[in-house]
PyMOL Python script that loads the backbone (N, CA, C, O; Angstrom):
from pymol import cmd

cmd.read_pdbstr("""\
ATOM      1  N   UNK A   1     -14.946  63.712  -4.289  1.00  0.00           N
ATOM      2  CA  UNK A   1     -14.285  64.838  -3.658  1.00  0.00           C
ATOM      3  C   UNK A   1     -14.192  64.594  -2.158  1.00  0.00           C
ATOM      4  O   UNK A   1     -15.132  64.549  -1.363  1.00  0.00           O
ATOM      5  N   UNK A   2     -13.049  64.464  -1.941  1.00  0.00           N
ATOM      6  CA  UNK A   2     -12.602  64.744  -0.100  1.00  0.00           C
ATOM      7  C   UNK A   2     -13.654  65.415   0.601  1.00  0.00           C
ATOM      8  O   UNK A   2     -13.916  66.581   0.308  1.00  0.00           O
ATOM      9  N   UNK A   3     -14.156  64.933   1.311  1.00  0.00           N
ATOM     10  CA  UNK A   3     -14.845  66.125   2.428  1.00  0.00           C
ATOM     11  C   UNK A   3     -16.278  66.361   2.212  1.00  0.00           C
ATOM     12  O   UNK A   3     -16.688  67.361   2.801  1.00  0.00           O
ATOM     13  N   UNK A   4     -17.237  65.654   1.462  1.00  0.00           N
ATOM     14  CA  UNK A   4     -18.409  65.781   0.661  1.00  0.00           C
ATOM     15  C   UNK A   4     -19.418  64.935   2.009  1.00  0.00           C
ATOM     16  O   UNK A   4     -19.299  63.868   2.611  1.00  0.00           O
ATOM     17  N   UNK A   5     -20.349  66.006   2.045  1.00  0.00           N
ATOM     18  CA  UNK A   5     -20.933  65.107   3.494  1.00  0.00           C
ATOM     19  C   UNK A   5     -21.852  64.269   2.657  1.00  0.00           C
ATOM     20  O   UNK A   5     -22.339  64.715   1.618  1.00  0.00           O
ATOM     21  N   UNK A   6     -22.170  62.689   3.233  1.00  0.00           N
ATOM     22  CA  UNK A   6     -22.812  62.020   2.329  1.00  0.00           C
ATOM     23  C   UNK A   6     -24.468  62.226   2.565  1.00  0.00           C
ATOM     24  O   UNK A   6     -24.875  62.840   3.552  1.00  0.00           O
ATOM     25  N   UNK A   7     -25.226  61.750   1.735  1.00  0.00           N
ATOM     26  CA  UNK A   7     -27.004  61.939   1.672  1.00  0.00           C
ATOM     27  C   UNK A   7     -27.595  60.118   2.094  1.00  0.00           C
ATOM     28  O   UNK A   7     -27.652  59.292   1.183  1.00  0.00           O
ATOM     29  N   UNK A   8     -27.918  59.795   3.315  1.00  0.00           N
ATOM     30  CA  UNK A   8     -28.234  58.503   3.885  1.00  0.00           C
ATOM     31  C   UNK A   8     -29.430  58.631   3.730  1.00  0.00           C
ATOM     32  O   UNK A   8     -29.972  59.697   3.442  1.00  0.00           O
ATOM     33  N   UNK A   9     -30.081  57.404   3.926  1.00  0.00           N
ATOM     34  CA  UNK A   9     -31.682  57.062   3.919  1.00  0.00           C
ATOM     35  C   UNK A   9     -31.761  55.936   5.151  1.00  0.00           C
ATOM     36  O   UNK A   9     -30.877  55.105   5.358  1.00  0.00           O
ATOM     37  N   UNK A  10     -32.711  56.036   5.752  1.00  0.00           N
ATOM     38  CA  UNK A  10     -33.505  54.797   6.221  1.00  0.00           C
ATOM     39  C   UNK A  10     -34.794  54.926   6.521  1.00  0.00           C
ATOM     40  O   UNK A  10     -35.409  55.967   6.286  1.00  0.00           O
ATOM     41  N   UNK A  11     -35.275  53.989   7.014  1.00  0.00           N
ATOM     42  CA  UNK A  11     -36.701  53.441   6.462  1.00  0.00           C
ATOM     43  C   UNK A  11     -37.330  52.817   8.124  1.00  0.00           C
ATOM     44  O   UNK A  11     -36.598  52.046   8.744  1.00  0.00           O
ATOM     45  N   UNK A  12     -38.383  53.134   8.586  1.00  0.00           N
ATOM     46  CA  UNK A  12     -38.985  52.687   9.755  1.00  0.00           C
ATOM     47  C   UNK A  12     -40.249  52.499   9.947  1.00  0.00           C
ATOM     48  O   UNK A  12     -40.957  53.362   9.428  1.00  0.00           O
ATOM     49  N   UNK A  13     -40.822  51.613  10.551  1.00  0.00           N
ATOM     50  CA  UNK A  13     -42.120  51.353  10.491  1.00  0.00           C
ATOM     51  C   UNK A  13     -43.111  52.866  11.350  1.00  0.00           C
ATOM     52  O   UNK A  13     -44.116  53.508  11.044  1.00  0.00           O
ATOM     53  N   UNK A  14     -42.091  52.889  12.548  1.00  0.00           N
ATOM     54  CA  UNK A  14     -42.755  54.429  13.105  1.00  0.00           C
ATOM     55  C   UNK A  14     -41.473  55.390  13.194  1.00  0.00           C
ATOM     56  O   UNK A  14     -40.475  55.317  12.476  1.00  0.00           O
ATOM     57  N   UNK A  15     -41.740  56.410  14.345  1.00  0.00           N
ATOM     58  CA  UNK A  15     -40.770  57.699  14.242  1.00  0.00           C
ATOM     59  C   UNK A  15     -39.744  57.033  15.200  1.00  0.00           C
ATOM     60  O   UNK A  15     -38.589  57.263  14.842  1.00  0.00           O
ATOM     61  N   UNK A  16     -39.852  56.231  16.378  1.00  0.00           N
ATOM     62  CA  UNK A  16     -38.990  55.525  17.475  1.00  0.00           C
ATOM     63  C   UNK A  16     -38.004  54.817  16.376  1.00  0.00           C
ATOM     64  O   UNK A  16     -36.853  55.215  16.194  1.00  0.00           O
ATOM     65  N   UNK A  17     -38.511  53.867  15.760  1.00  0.00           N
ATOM     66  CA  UNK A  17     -37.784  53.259  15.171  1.00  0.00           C
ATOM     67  C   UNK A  17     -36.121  53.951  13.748  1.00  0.00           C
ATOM     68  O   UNK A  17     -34.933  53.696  13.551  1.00  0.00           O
ATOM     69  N   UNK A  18     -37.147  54.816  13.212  1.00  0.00           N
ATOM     70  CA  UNK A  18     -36.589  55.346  12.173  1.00  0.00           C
ATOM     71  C   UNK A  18     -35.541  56.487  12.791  1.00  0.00           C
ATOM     72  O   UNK A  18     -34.515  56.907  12.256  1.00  0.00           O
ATOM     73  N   UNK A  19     -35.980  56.774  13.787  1.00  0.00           N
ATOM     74  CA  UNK A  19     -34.821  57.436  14.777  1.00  0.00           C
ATOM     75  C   UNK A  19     -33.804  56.889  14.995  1.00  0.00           C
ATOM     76  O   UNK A  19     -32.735  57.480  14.846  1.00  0.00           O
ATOM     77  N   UNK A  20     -33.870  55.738  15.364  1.00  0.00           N
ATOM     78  CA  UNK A  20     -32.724  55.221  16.273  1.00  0.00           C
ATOM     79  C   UNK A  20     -31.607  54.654  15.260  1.00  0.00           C
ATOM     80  O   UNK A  20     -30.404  54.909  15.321  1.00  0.00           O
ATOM     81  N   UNK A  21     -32.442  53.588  14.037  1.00  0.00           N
ATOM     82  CA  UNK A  21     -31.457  53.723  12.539  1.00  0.00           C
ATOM     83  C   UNK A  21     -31.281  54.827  11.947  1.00  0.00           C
ATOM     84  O   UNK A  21     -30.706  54.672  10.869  1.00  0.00           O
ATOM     85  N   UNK A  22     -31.630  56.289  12.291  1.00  0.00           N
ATOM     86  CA  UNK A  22     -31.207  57.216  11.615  1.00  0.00           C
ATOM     87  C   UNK A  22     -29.774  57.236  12.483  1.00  0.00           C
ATOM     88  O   UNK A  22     -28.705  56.981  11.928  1.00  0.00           O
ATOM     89  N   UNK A  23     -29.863  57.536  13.772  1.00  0.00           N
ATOM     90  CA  UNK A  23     -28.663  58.049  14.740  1.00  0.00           C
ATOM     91  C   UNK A  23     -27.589  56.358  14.300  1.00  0.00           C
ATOM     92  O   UNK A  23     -26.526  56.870  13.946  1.00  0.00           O
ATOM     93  N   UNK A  24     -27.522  55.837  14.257  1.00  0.00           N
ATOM     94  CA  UNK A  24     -26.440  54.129  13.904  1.00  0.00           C
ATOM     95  C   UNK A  24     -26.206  54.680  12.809  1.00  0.00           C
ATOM     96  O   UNK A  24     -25.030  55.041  12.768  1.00  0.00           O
ATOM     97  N   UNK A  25     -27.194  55.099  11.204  1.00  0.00           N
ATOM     98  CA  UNK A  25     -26.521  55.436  10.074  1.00  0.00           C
ATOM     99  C   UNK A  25     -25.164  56.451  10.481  1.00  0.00           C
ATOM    100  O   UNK A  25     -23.970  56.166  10.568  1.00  0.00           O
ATOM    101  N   UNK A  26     -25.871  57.715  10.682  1.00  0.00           N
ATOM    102  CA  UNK A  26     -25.049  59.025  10.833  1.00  0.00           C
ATOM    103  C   UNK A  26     -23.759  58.296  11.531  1.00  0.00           C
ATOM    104  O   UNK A  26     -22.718  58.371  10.879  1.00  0.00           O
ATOM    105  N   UNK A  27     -23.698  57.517  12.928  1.00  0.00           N
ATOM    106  CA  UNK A  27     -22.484  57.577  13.231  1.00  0.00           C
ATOM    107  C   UNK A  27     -21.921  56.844  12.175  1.00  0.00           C
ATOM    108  O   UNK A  27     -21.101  57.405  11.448  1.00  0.00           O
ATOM    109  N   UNK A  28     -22.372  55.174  11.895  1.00  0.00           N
ATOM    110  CA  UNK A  28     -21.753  54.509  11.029  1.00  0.00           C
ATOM    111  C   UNK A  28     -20.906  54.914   9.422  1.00  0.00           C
ATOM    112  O   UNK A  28     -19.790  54.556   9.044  1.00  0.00           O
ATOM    113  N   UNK A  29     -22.045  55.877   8.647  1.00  0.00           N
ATOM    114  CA  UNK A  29     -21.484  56.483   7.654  1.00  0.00           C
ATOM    115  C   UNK A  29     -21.364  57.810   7.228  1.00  0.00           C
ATOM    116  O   UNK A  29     -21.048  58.437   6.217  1.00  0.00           O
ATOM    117  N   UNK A  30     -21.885  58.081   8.851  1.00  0.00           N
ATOM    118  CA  UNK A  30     -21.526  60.035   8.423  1.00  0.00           C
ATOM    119  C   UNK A  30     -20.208  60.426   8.884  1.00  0.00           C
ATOM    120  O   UNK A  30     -19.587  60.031   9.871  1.00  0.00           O
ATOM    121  N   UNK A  31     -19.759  61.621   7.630  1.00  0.00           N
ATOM    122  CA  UNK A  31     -18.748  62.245   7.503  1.00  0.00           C
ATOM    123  C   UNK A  31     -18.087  62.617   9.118  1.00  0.00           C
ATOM    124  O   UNK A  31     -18.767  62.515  10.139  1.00  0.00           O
ATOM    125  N   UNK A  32     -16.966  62.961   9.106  1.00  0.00           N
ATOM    126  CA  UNK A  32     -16.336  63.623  10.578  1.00  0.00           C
ATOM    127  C   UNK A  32     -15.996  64.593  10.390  1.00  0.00           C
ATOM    128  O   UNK A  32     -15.035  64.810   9.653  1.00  0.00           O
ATOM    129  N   UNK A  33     -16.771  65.667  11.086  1.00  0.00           N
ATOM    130  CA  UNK A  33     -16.532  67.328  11.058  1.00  0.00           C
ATOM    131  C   UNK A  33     -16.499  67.845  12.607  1.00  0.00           C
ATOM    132  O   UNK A  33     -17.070  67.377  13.592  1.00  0.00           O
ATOM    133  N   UNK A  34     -15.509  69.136  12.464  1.00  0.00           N
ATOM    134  CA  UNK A  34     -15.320  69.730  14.105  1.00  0.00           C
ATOM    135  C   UNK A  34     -16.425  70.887  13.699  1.00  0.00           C
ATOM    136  O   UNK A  34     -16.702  71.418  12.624  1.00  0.00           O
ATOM    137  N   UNK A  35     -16.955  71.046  15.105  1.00  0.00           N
ATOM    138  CA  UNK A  35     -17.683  71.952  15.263  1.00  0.00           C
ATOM    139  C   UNK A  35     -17.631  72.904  16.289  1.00  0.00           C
ATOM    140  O   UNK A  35     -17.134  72.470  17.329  1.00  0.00           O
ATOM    141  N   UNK A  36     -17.990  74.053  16.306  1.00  0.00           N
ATOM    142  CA  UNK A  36     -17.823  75.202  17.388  1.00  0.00           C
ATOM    143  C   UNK A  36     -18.177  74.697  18.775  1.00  0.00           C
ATOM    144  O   UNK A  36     -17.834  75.358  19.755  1.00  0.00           O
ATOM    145  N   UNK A  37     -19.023  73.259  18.942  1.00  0.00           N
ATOM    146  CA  UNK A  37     -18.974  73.041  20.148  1.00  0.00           C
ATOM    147  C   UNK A  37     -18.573  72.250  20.876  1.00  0.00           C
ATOM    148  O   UNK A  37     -18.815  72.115  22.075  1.00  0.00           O
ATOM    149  N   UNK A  38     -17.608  71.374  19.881  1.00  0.00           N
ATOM    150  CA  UNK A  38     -16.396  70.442  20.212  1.00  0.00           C
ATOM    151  C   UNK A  38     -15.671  71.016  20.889  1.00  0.00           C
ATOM    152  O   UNK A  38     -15.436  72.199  20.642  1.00  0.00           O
ATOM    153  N   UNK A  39     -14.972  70.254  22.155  1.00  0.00           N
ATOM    154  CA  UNK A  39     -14.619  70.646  22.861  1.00  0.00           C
ATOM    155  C   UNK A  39     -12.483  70.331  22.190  1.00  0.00           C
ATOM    156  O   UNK A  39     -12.436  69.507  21.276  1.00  0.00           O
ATOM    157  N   UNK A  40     -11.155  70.874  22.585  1.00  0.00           N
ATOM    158  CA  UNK A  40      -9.946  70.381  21.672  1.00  0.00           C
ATOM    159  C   UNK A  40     -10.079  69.108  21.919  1.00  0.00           C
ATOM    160  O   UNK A  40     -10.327  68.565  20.842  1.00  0.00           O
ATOM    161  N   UNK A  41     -10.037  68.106  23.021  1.00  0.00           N
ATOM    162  CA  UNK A  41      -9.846  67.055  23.008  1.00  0.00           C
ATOM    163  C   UNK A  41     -11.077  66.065  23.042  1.00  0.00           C
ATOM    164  O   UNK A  41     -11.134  65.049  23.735  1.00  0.00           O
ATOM    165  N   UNK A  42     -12.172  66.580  22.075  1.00  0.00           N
ATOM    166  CA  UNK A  42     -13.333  65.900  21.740  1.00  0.00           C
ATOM    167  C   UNK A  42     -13.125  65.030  20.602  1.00  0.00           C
ATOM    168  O   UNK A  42     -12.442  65.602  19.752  1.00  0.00           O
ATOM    169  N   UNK A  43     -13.565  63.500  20.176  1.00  0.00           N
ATOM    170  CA  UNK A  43     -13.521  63.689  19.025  1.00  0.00           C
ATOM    171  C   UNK A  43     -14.237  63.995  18.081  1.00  0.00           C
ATOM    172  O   UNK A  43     -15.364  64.250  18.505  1.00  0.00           O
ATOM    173  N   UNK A  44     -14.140  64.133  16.694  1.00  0.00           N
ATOM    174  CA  UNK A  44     -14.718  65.079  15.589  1.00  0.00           C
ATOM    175  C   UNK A  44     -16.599  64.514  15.694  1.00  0.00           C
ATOM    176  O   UNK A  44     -17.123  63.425  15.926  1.00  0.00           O
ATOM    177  N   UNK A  45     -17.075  65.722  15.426  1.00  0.00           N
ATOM    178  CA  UNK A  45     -18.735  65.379  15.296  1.00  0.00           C
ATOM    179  C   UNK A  45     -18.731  64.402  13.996  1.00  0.00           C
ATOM    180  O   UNK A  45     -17.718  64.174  13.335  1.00  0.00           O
ATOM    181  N   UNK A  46     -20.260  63.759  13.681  1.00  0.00           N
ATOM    182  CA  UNK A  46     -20.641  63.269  12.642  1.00  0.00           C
ATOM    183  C   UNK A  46     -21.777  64.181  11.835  1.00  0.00           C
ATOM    184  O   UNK A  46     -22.503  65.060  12.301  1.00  0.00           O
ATOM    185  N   UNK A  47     -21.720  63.852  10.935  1.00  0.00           N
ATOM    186  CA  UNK A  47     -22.193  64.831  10.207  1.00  0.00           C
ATOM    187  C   UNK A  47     -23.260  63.914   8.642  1.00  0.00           C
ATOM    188  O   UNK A  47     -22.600  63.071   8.034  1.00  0.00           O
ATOM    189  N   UNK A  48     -24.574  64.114   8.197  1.00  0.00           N
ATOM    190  CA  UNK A  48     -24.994  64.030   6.830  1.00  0.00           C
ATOM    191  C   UNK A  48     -25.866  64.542   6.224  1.00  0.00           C
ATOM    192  O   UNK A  48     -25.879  65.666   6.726  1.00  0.00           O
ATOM    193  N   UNK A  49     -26.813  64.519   5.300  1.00  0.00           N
ATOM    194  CA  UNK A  49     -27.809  64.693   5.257  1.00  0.00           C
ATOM    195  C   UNK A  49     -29.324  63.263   4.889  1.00  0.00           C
ATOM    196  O   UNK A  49     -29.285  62.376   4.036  1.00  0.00           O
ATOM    197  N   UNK A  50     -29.945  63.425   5.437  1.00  0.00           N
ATOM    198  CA  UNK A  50     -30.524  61.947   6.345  1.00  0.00           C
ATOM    199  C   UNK A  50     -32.173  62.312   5.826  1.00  0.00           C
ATOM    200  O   UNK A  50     -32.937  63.102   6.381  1.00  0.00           O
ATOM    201  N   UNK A  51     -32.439  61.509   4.638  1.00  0.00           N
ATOM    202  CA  UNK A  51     -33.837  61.169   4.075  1.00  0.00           C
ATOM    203  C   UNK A  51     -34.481  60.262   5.274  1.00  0.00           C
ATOM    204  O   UNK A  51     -33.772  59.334   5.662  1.00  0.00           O
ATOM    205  N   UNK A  52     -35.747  60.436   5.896  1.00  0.00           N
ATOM    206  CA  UNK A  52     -36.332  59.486   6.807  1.00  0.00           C
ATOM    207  C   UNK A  52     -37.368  58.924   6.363  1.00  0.00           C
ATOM    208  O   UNK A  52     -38.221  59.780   6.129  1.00  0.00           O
ATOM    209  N   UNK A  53     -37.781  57.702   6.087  1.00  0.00           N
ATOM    210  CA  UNK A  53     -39.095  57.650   5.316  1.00  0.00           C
ATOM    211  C   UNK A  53     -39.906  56.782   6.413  1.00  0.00           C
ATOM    212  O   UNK A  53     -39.342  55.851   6.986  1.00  0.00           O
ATOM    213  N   UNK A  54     -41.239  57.119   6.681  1.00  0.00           N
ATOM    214  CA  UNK A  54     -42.005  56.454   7.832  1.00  0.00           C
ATOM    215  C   UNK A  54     -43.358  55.386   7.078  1.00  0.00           C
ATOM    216  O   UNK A  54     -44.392  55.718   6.497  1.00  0.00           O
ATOM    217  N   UNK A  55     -42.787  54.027   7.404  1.00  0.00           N
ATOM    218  CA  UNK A  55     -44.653  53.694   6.976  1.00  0.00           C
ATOM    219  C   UNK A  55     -45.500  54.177   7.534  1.00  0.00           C
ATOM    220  O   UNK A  55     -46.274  54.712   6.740  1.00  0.00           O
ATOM    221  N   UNK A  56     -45.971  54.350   9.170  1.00  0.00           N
ATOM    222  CA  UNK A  56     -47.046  54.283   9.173  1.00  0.00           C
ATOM    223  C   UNK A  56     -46.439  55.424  10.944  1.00  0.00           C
ATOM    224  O   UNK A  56     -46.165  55.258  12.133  1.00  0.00           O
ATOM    225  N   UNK A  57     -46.549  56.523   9.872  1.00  0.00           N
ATOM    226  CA  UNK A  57     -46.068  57.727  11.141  1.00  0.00           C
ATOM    227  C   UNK A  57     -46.730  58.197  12.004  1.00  0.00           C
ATOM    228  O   UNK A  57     -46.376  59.201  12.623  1.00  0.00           O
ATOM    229  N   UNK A  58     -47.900  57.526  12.235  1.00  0.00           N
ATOM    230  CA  UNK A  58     -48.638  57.461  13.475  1.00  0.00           C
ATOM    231  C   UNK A  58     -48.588  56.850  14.565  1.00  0.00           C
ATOM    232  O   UNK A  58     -49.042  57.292  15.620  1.00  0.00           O
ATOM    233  N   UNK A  59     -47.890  55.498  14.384  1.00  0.00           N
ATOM    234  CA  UNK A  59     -48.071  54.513  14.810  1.00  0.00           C
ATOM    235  C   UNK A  59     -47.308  54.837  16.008  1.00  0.00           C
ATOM    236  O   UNK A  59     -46.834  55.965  16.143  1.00  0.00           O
ATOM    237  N   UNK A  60     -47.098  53.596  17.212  1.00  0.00           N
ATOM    238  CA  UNK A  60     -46.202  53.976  18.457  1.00  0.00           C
ATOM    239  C   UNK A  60     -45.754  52.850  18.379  1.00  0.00           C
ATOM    240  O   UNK A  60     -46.107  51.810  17.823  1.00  0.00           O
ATOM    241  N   UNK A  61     -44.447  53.343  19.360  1.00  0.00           N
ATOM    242  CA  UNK A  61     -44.102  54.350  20.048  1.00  0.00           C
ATOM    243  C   UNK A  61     -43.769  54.952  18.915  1.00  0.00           C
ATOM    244  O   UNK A  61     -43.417  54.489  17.830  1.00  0.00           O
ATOM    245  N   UNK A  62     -44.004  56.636  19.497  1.00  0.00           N
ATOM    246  CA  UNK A  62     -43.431  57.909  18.659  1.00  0.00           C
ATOM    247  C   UNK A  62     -42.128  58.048  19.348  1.00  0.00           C
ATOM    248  O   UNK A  62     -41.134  58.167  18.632  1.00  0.00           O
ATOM    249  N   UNK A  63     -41.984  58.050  20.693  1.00  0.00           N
ATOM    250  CA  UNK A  63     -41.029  58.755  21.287  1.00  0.00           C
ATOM    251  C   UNK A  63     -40.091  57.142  21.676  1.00  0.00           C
ATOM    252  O   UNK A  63     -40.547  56.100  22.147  1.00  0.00           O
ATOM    253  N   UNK A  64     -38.249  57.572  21.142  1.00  0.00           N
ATOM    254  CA  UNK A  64     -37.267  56.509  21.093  1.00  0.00           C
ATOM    255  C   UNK A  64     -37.392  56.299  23.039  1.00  0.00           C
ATOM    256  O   UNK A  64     -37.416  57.362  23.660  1.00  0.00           O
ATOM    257  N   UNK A  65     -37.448  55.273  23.690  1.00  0.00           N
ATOM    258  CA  UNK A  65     -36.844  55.060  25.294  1.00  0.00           C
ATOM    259  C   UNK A  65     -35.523  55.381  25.304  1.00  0.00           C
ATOM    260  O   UNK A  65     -34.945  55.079  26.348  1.00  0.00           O
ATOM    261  N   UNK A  66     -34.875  55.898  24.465  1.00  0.00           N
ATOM    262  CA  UNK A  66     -33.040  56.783  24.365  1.00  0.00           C
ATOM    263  C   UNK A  66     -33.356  58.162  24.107  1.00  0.00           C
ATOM    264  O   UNK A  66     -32.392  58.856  23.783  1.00  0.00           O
ATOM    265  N   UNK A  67     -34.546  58.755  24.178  1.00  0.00           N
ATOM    266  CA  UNK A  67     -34.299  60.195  23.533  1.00  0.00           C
ATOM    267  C   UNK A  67     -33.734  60.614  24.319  1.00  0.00           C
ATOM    268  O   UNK A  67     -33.968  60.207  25.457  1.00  0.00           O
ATOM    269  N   UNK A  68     -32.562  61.782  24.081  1.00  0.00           N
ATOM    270  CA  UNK A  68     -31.286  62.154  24.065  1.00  0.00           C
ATOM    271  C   UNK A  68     -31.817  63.872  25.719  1.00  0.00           C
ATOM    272  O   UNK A  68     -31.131  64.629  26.406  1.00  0.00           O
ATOM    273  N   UNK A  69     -32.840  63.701  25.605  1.00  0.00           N
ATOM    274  CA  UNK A  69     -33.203  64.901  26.972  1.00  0.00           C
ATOM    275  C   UNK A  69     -34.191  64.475  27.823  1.00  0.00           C
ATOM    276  O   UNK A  69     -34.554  63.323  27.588  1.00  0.00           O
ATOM    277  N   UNK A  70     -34.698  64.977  28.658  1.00  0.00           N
ATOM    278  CA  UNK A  70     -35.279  64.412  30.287  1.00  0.00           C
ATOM    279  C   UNK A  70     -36.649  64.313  29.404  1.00  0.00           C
ATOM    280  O   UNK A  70     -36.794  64.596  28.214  1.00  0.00           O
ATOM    281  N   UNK A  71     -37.504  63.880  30.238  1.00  0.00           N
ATOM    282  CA  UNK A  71     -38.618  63.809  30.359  1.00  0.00           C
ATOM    283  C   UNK A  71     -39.521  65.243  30.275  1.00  0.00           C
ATOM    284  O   UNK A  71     -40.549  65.335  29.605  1.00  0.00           O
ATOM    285  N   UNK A  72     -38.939  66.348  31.083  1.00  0.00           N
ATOM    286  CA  UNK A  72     -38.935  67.841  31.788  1.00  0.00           C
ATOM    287  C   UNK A  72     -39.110  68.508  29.943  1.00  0.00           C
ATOM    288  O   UNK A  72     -40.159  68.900  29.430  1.00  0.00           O
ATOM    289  N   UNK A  73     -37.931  68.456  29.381  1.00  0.00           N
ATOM    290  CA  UNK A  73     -37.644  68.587  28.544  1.00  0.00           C
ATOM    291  C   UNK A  73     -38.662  68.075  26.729  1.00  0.00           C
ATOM    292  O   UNK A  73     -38.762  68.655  25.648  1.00  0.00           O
ATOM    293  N   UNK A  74     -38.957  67.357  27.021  1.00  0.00           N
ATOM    294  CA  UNK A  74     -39.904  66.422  25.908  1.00  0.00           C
ATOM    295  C   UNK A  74     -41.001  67.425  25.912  1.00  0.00           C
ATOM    296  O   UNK A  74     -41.192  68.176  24.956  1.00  0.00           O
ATOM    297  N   UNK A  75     -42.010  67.436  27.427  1.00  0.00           N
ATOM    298  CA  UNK A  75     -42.833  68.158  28.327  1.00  0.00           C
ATOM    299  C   UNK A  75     -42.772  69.509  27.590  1.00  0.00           C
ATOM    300  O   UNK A  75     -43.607  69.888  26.769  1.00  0.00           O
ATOM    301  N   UNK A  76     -41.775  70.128  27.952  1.00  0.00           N
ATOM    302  CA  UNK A  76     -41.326  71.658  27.427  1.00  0.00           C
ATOM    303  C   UNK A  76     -41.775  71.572  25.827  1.00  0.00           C
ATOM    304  O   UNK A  76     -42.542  72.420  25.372  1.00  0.00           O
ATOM    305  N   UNK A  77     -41.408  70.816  25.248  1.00  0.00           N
ATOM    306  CA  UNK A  77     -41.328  70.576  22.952  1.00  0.00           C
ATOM    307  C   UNK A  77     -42.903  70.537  23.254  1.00  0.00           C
ATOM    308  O   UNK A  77     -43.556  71.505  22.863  1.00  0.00           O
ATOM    309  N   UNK A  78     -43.415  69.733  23.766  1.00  0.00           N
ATOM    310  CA  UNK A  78     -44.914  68.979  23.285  1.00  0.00           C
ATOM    311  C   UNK A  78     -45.877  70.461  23.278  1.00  0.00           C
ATOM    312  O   UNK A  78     -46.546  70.926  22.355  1.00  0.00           O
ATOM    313  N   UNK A  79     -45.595  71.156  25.124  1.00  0.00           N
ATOM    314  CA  UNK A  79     -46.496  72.538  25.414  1.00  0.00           C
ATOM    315  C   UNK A  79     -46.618  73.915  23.797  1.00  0.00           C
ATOM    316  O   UNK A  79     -47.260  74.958  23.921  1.00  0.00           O
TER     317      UNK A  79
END
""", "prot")
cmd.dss("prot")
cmd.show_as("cartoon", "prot")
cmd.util.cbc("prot")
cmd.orient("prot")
């Protein structure tokens, strides 16, 4: 069926890792959907639903050196 958002998996030794092949899957094989915060001449979001499986989810780095907000911000989640 047209339009069916797909169900991806990947697999990482920690959370840094399994992050960063999660975000490459989604763009690579997730669906293209507009969203309320697309801007008209944006192009379309990506979109799936994304199984993450961690060996050893303790391990480090936890946090990707690309996470997507400041430092300020991380600070703010952790408190």
């Amino acid at each position: 069926m047209k339009g069916d958002i797909p169900v991806l998996m990947v697999e990482g030794n920690n959370l840094a890792e399994a992050w960063e092949k999660s975000v490459v899957s989604v763009y690579q094989q997730g669906c293209d959907m507009r969203t309320e915060y697309d801007k008209p001449d944006d192009p379309p979001s990506k979109d799936s639903t994304m199984t993450i499986v961690l060996h050893d989810p303790l391990a480090e780095p936890m946090i990707h050196k690309s996470l997507p907000c400041g430092l300020e911000d991380l600070q703010e989640y952790v408190l």
